[in-house]
KEDREN-333867 format. One line per field, with one value per residue (C-alpha): z, x negated, y. Coordinates in Angstrom, 1 decimal, padded with zeros to 4 digits, always signed. Layout:
<nodes>
zz	Z / ... .
xx	X / ... .
yy	Y / ... .
</nodes>
This chain:
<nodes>
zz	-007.5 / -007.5 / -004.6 / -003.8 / -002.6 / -002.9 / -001.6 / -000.6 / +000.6 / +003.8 / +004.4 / +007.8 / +008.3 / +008.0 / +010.2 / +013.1 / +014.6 / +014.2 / +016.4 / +018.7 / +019.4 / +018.9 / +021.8 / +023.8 / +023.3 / +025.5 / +023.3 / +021.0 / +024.0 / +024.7 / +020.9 / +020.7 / +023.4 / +022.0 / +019.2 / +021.6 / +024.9 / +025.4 / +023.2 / +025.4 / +027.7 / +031.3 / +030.8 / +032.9 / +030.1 / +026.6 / +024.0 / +020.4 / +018.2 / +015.3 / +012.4 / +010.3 / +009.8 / +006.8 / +007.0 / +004.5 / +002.3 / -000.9 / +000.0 / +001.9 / +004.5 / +006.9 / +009.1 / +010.1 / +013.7 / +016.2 / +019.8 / +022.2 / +025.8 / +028.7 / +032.6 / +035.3 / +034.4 / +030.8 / +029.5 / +026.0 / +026.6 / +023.3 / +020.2 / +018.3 / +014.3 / +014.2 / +010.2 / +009.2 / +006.6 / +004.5 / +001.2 / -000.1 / -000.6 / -001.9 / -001.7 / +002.2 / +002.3 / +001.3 / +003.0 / +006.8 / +007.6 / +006.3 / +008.9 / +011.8 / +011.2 / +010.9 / +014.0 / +015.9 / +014.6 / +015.4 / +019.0 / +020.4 / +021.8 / +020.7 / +017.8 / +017.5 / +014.1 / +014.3 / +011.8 / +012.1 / +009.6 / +010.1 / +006.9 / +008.3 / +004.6 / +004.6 / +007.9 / +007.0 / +003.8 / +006.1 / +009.0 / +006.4 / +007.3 / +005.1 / +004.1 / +004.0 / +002.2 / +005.1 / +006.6 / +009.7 / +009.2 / +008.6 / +010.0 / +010.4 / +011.3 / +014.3 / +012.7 / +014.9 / +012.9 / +013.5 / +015.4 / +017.9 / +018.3 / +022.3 / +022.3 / +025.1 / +026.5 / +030.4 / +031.1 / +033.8 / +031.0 / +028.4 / +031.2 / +031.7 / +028.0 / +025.8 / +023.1 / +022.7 / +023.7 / +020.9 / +018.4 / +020.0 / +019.0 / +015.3 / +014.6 / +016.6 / +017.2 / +014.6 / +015.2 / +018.4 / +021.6 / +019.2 / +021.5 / +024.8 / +023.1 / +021.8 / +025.2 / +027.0 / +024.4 / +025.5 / +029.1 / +028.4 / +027.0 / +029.6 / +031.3 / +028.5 / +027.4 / +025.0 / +021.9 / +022.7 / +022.9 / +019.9 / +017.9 / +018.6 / +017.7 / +015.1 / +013.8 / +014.6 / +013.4 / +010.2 / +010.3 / +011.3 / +009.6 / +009.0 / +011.9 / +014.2 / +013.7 / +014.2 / +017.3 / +019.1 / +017.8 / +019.7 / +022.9 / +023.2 / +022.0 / +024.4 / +027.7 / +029.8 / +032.8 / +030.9 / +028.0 / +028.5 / +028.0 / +028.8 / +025.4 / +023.8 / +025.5 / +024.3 / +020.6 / +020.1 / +022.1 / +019.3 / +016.7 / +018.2 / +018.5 / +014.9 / +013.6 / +015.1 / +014.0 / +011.0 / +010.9 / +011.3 / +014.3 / +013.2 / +011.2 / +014.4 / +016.2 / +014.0 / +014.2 / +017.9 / +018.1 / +015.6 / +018.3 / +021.4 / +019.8 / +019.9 / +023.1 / +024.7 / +021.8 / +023.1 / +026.7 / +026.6 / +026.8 / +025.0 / +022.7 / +021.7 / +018.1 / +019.8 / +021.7 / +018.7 / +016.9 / +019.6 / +019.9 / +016.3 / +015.6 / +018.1 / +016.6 / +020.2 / +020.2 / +024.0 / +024.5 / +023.0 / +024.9 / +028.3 / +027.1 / +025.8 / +029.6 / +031.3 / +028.6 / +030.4 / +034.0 / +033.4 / +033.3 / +031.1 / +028.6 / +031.1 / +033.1 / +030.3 / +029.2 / +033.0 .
xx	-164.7 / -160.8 / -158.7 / -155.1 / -153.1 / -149.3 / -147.5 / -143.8 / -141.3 / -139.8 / -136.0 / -134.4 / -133.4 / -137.0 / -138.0 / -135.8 / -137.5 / -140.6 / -139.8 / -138.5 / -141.3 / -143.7 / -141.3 / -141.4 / -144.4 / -143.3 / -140.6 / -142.9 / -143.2 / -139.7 / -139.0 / -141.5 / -140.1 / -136.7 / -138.4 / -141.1 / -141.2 / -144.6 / -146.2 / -146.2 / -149.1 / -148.7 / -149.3 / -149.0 / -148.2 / -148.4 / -150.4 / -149.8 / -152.7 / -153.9 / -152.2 / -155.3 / -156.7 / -159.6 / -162.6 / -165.6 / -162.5 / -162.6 / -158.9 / -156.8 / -154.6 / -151.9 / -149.1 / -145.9 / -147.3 / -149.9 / -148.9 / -151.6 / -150.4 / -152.9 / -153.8 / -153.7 / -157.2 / -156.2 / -157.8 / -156.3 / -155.1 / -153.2 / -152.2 / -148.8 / -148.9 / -145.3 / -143.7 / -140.6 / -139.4 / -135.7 / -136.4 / -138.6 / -142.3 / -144.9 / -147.5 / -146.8 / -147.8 / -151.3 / -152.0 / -150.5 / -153.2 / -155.6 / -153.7 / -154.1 / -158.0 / -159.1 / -157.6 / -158.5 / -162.2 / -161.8 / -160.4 / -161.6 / -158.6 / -155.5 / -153.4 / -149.7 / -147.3 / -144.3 / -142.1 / -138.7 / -135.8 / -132.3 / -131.2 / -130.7 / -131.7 / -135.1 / -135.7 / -135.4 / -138.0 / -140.2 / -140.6 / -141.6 / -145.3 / -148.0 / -151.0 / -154.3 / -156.1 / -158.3 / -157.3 / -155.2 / -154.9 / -151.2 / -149.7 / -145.4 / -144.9 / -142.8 / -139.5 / -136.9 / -133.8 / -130.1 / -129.8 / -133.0 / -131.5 / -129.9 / -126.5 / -126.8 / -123.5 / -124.5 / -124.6 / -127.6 / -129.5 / -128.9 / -130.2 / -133.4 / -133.9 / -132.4 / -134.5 / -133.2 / -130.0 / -130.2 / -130.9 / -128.3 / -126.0 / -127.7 / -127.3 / -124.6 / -122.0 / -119.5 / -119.4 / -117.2 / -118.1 / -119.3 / -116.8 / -119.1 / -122.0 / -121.1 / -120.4 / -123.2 / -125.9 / -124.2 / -124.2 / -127.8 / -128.2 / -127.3 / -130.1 / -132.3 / -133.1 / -130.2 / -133.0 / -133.7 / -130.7 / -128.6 / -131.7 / -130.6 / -126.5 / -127.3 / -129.3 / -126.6 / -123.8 / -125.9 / -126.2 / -123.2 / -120.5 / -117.3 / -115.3 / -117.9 / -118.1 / -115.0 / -114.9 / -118.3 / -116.7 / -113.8 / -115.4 / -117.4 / -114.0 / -111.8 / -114.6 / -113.5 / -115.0 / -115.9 / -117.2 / -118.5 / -122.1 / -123.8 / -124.9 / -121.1 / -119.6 / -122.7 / -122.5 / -118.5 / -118.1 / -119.8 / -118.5 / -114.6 / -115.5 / -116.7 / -113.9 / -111.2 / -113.3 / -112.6 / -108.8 / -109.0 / -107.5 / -104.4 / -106.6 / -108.7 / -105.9 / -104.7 / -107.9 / -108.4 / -105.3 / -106.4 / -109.5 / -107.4 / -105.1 / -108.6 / -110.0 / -106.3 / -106.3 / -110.1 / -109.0 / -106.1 / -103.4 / -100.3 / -098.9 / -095.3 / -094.1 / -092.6 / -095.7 / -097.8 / -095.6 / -095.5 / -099.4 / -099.8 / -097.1 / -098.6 / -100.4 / -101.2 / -104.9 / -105.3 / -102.4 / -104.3 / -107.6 / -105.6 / -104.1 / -108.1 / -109.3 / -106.6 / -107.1 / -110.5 / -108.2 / -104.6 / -103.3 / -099.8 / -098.8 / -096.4 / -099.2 / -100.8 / -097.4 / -097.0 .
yy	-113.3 / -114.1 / -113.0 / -114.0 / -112.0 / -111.8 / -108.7 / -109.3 / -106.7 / -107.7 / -107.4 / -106.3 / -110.3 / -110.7 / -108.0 / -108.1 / -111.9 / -109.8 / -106.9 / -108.7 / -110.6 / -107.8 / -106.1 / -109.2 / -111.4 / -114.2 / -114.6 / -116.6 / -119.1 / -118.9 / -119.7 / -122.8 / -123.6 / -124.6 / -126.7 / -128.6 / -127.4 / -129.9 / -128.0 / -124.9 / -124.8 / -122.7 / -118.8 / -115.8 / -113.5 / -112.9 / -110.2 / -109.8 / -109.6 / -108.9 / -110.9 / -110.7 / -114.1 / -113.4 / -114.8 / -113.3 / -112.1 / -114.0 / -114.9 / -112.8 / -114.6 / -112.5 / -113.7 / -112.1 / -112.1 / -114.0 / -114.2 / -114.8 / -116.8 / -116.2 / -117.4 / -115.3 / -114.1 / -113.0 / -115.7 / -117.7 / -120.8 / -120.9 / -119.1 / -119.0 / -118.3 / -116.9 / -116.6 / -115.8 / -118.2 / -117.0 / -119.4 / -121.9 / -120.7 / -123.7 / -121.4 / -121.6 / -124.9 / -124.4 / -121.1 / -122.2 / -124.9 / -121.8 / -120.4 / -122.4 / -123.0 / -119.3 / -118.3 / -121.3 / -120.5 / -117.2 / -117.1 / -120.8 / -121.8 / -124.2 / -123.0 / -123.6 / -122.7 / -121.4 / -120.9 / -119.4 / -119.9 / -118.8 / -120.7 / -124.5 / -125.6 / -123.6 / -125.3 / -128.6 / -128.1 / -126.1 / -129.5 / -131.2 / -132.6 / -131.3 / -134.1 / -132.1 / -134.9 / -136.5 / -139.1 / -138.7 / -134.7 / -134.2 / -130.6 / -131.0 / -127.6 / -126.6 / -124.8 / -122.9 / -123.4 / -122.1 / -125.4 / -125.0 / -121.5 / -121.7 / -120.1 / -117.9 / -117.2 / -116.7 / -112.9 / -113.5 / -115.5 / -112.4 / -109.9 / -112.1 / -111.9 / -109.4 / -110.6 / -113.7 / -113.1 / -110.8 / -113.8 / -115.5 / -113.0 / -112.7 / -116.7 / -117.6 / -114.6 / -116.2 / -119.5 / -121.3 / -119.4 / -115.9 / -113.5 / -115.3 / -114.8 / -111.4 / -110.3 / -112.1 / -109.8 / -107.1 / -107.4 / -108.4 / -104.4 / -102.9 / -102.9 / -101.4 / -098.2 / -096.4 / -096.0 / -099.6 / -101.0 / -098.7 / -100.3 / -103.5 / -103.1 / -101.6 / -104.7 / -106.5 / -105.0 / -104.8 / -108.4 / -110.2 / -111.6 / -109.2 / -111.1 / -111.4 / -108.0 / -107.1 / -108.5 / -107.1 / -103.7 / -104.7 / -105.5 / -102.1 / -099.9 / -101.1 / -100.3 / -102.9 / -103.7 / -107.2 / -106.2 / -102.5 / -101.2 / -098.0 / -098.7 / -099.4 / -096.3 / -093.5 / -095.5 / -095.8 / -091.9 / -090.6 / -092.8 / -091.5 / -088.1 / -087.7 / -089.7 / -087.7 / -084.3 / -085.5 / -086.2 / -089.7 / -090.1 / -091.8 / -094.7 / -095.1 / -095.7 / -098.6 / -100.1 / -099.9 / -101.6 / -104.5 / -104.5 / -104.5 / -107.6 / -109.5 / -108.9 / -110.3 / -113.1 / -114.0 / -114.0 / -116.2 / -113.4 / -114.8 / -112.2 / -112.1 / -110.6 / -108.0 / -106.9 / -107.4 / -105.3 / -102.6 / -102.4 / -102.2 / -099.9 / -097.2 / -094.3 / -092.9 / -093.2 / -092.1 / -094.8 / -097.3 / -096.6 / -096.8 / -100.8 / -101.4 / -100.1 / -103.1 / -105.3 / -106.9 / -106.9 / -107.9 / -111.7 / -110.8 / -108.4 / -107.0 / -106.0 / -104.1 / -102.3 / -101.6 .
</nodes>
């Protein structure tokens, strides 16, 4: 007897929707959500289960994750089939209405796909509705593409859900508003464990686009009262201590200036040529740190220098 099965090395941009869901189950509700909010029945909470959706196993089926959402009295009054979609797979297209019936069979309760795809063009192929051959059976998949991804740029809506906020940062923290967003994730942090939030950075600094990099960096160097983290200051201390163990003092300093130049740029600071030149010019790393502490408080550069 044949069995298909298809083993596939994740990647980390694969992984990371998964954790975070596994860390936050809601977050599959709060994801739907953003595609067809109709689609999400009422639910108290939310359990993951098991992804395992075989039946009699001639054919092996897996997701990336299942999501259960549950009443009051833990009962399910839906299911969410969460996958993680990077490129084009046809063989996805035969296996997710497998998907959908096992586990509706198997826990007796409505069963909803979602499939995630941070690649707009991926996302388009994936909505595209699938005939299954009878008449009137026809599954469009819900997709969760970088344009059904909210920008979350409110601080209070990043400390209600670091998760998200988190994919916020991920999909959006280069684009128009990426220093809001940036900032928002971070402020959304604080109020997590260190392990749990250094886990997140460093996904994210993994992730992002040189710039956008750049810039979150900037935000947790300078330890502003606008942009500082319990996180930022325990990650970048260490980072400073071991770079200036290591002679590098000098090179830090240049780049913390580079940082401080976009923090001001981002808040609207004008900088004059001869300001520029001054902050970039200074090799004074303690210097440096004291313009990054006003830089989140001042209105002029005067007041900085002052």
């Amino acid at each position: 007897m044949n069995t298909y099965s298809v083993h596939v090395v994740p990647t980390r941009e694969h992984e990371i929707w998964l954790e975070l869901i596994q860390e936050r189950p809601t977050l599959a509700a709060d994801l739907l959500g953003c595609v067809r909010p109709d689609t999400v029945p009422a639910h108290t909470h939310a359990r993951v289960e098991s992804a395992d959706l075989n039946e009699y196993k001639p054919t092996e089926y897996r997701a990336d994750t299942v999501v259960s959402l549950r009443d009051e009295h833990t009962d399910i009054v839906a299911a969410v089939i969460v996958e993680v979609q990077r490129r084009k797979d046809l063989r996805k297209r035969w296996s997710w209405p497998a998907y959908l019936a096992t586990l509706r069979a198997r826990l007796y309760c409505p069963v909803l796909l979602l499939v995630i795809s941070p690649c707009r063009d991926t996302a388009t192929w994936c909505a595209r509705p699938i005939a299954l051959g009878h008449p009137g059976l026809t599954l469009t998949p819900l997709v969760l593409g970088p344009d059904q991804i909210p920008a979350v740029a409110d601080s209070a809506q990043a400390q209600d859900n670091p998760e998200l906020a988190v994919l916020s940062a991920l999909v959006h923290g280069d684009g128009e508003n990426g220093e809001k967003i940036l900032a928002a994730m971070l402020h959304g942090l604080d109020h997590l464990g260190i392990d749990r939030a250094q886990g997140y950075i460093d996904e994210v600094l993994a992730m992002l686009p040189v710039a956008a990099r750049q810039i979150l960096e900037a935000m947790m160097r300078t330890g502003t009262r606008e942009y500082k983290s319990e996180y930022a200051r325990h990650y970048f201390g260490q980072g400073k201590a071991q770079g200036i163990a290591e002679g590098e003092a000098k090179g830090e300093a240049k780049g913390e200036a580079k940082m401080l130049l976009l923090v001001l740029t981002g808040r609207g600071i004008d900088v004059p040529d001869d300001a520029r030149a001054r902050i970039l010019e200074c090799t004074d790393l303690e210097r440096i740190e004291e313009w990054g502490r006003r830089a989140g408080t001042v209105d002029t550069i005067d007041e900085l220098f002052g």
